[in-house]
N, C-alpha and C positions, 0 to 999 in steps of 0.2 A: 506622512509628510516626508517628502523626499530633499527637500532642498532648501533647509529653514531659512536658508538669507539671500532668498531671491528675490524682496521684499519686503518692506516695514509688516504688514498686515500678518503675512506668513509668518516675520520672524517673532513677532508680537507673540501669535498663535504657539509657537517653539518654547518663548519665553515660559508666559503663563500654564503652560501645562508638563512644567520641570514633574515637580512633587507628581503628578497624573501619573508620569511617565516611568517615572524613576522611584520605586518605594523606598533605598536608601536615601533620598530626601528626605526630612521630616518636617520641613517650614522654608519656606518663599517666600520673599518680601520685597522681591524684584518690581522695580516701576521701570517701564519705558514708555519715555516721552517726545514723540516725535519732537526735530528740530526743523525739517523742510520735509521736500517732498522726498526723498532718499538717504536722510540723515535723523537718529533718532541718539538719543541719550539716555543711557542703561545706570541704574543705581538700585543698591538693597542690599541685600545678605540671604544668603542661603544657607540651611540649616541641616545638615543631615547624621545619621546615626553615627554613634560616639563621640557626638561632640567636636563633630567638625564644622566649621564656618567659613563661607566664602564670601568678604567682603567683597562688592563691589562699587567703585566712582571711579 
């Protein structure tokens, strides 16, 4: 994936495959919910080693 935000679809595919990606993740819980056709809205928390968290709204 070379260009994760050249697109809802793509960036979708970026989104959901963090933890895949990246083994210091350890939990995803990101939703993205398209808003139109080029606008989406990102929420969740991301979980990774030592006890770090990245809220996101």
């Amino acid at each position: 994936m070379s260009a994760p935000l050249d697109g809802i679809e793509s960036y979708s595919a970026f989104v959901y495959a963090l933890a895949a990606r990246h083994p210091f993740v350890t939990h995803s819980m990101l939703t993205l919910a398209p808003v139109g056709a080029a606008l989406a809205k990102l929420e969740g928390r991301i979980e990774c080693q030592g006890g770090i968290r990245l809220e996101v709204w």
